[in-house]
C-alpha positions in Angstrom: 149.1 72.3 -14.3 148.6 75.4 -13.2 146.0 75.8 -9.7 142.5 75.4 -9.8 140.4 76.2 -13.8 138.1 78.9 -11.9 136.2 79.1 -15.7 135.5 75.3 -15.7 132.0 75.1 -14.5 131.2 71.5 -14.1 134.0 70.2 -16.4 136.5 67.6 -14.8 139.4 69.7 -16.2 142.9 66.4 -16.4 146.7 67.4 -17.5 146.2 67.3 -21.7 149.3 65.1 -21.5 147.4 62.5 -19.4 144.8 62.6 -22.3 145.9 62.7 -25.9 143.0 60.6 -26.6 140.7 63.8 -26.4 142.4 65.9 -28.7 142.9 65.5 -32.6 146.2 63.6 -33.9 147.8 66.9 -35.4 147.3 68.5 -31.6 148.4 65.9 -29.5 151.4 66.0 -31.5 152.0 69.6 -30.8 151.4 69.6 -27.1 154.0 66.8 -27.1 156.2 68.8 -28.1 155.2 72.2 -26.4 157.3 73.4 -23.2 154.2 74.4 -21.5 152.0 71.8 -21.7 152.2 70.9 -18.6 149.8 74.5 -18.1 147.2 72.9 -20.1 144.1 70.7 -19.5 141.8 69.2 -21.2 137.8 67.6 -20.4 135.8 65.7 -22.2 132.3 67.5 -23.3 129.3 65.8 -24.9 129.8 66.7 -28.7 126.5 67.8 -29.6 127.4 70.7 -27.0 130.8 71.8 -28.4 129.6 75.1 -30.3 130.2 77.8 -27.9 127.0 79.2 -26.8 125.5 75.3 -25.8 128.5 74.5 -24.4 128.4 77.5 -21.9 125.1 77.4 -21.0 125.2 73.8 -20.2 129.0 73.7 -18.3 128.1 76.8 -16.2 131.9 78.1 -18.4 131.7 81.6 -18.9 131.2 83.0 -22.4 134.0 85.9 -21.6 136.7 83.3 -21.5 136.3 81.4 -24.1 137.8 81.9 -27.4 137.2 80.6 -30.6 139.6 79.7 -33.7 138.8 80.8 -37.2 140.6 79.8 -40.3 140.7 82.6 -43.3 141.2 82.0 -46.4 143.0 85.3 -48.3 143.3 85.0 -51.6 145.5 87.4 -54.4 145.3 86.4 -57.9 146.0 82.6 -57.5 147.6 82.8 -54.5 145.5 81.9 -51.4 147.0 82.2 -47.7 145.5 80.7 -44.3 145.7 81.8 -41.1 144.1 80.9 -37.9 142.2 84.0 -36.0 141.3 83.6 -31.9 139.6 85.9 -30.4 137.6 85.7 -27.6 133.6 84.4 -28.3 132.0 88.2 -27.3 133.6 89.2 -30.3 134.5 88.6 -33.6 137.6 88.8 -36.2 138.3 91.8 -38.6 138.4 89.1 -41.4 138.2 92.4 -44.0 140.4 94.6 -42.7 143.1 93.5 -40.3 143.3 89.8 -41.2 142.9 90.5 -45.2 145.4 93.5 -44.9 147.9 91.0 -42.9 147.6 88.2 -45.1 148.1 90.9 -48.0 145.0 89.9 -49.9 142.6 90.9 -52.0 140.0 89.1 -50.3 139.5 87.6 -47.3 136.9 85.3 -46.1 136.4 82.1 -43.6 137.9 79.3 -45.4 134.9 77.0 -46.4 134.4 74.2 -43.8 135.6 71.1 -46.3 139.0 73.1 -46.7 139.0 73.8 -42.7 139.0 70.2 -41.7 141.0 68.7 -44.5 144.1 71.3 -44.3 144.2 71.0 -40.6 143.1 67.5 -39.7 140.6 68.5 -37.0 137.1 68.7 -36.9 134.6 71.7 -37.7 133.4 73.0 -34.6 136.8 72.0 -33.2 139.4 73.6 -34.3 141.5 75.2 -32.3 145.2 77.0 -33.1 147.5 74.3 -31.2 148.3 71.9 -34.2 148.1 73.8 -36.9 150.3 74.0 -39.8 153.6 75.3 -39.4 153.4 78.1 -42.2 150.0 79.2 -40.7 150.0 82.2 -39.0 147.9 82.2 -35.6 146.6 85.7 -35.1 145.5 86.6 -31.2 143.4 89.3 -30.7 145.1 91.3 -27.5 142.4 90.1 -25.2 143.2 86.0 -26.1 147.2 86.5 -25.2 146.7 88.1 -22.2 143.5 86.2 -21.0 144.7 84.2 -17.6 142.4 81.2 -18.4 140.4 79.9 -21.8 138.3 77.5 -22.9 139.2 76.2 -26.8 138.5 73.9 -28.6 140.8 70.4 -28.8 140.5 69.4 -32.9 137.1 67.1 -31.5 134.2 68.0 -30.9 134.3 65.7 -27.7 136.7 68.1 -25.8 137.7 71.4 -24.5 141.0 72.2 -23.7 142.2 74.8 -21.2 144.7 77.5 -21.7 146.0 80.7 -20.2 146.5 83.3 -23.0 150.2 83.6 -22.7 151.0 80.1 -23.8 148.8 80.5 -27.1 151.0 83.4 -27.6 154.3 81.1 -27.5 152.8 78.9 -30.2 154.8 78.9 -33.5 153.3 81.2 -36.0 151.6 83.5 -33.0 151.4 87.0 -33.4 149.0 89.3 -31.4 147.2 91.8 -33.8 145.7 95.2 -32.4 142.6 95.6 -33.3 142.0 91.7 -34.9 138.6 91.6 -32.4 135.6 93.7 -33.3 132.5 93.5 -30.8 129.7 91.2 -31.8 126.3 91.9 -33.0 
């Protein structure tokens, strides 16, 4: 694992392969097979604080670095595509223009919660792009792939797991999309 987690506030940051107990069944058996997991960590939280905001404000984990996973539903005709959007938590996804033009949809929308968890076998308010499936695409705002150290979630709501950017970019299905992030608010 790579130094010292300078965004882990009072987490005790382990190696995620030391710990596949804290991460959903469909990510554990990603990182097992991932070449860098050995760059990755993971910490058990308290679950009531995994939404982003609580969880900051009670790890001391700054808001800037962590990014959170979306899943969009795009839909033409009868046709409905997923994808997976991270972008960091100061901002938000272009759900109606980049991510419904890239999906090549008619609409676009955040997939509703029920669909979320049962299509990707994690939990809501844990999911997270490491695990996903395989025909999924996982779009990265600019900011997430080149971002030296996040904080995502782990498919639970009991855990974070840290990343650096580049290594979310080497996931199957990554691409980094210009403009995907739009400021919140």
């Amino acid at each position: 694992m790579d130094g010292v987690w300078t965004i882990a506030g009072t987490l005790k940051p382990v190696p995620v392969l030391d710990r596949l107990d804290l991460v959903a069944e469909p990510v554990a058996a990603a990182l097992r097979g991932l070449a860098d997991a050995g760059r990755v960590a993971v910490s058990e939280i308290d679950p009531s604080l995994a939404d982003t905001a609580e969880f900051c404000a009670h790890y001391g984990s700054p808001l800037e670095a962590s990014a959170n996973c979306v899943i969009v539903a795009g839909k033409r005709g009868d046709t409905v595509r997923y994808a997976a959007c991270v972008v960091l938590a100061t901002t938000r996804a272009d759900v109606n223009g980049v991510v419904r033009r890239r999906l090549d949809a008619r609409r676009a929308s955040f997939a509703p919660m029920e669909d979320a968890v049962r299509l990707t076998g994690m939990e809501y308010g844990g999911i997270t792009p490491v695990g996903l499936p395989a025909e999924w695409p996982v779009l990265l705002s600019p900011e997430v792939a080149a971002a030296p150290e996040l904080v995502i979630g782990s498919g639970i709501r009991g855990s974070k797991v840290l990343v650096p950017g580049e290594v979310l970019a080497k996931l199957p299905g990554a691409e980094v999309l210009e403009d995907l992030a739009r400021p919140a608010g």
